[in-house]
C-alpha positions as CSV (number, residue, x, y, z in Angstrom):
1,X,-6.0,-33.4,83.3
2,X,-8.2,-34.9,80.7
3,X,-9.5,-32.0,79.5
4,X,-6.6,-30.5,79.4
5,X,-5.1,-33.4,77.2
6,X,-7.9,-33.1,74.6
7,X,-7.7,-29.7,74.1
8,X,-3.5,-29.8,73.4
9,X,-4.4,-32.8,71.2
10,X,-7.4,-30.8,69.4
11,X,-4.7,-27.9,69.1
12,X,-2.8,-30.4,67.3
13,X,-5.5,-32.2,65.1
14,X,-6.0,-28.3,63.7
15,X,-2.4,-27.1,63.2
16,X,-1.6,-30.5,60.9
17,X,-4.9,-30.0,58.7
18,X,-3.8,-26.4,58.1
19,X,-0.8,-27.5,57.2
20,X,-2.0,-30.2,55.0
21,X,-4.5,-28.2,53.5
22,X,-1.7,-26.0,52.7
23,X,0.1,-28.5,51.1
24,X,-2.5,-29.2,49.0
25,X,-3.2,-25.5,47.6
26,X,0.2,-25.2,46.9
27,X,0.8,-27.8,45.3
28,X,-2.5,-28.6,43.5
29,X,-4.3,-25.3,42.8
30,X,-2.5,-21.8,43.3
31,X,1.5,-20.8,42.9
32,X,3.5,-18.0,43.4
33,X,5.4,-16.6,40.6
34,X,7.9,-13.7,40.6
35,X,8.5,-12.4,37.2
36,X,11.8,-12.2,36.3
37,X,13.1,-9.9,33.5
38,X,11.1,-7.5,31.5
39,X,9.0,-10.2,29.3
40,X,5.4,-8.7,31.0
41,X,6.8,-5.6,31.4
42,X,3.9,-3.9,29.3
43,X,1.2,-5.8,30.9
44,X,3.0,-5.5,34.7
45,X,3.9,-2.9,36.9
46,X,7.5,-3.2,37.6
47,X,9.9,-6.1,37.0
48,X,10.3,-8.5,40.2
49,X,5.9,-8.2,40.5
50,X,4.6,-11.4,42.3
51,X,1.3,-13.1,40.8
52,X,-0.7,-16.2,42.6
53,X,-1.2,-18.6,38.9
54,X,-3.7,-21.0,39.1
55,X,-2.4,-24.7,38.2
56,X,-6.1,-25.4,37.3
57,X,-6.0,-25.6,33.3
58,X,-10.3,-24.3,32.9
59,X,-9.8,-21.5,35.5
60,X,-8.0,-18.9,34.0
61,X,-7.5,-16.8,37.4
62,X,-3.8,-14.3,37.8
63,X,-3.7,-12.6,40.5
64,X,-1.6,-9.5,40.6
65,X,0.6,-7.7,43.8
66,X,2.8,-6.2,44.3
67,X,5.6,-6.2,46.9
């Protein structure tokens, strides 16, 4: 019984520091971005392209997909 306690609560202990981690990325470092409108359209694909921005103001990092 007490191993099988440990493991549920190690289960747990993971799944909340993915998700806090996560959090943190989200927030802190990367964002998604879907570009609305034809502003980038030289520079982008199609309209509606999705790009990961960095929030970081030294690392100048855009990552580019498309959906």
């Amino acid at each position: 019984m007490t191993k099988d306690k440990n493991e549920i609560w190690e289960w747990i202990k993971t799944f909340l520091i993915a998700i806090l981690l996560a959090f943190i990325i989200r927030t802190f470092i990367l964002t998604p971005i879907v570009v609305e409108g034809a502003s980038m359209k030289p520079t982008l694909l199609q309209v509606q392209d999705r790009m990961i921005v960095t929030k970081i103001g030294e690392l100048n990092l855009i990552l580019l997909y498309t959906a």
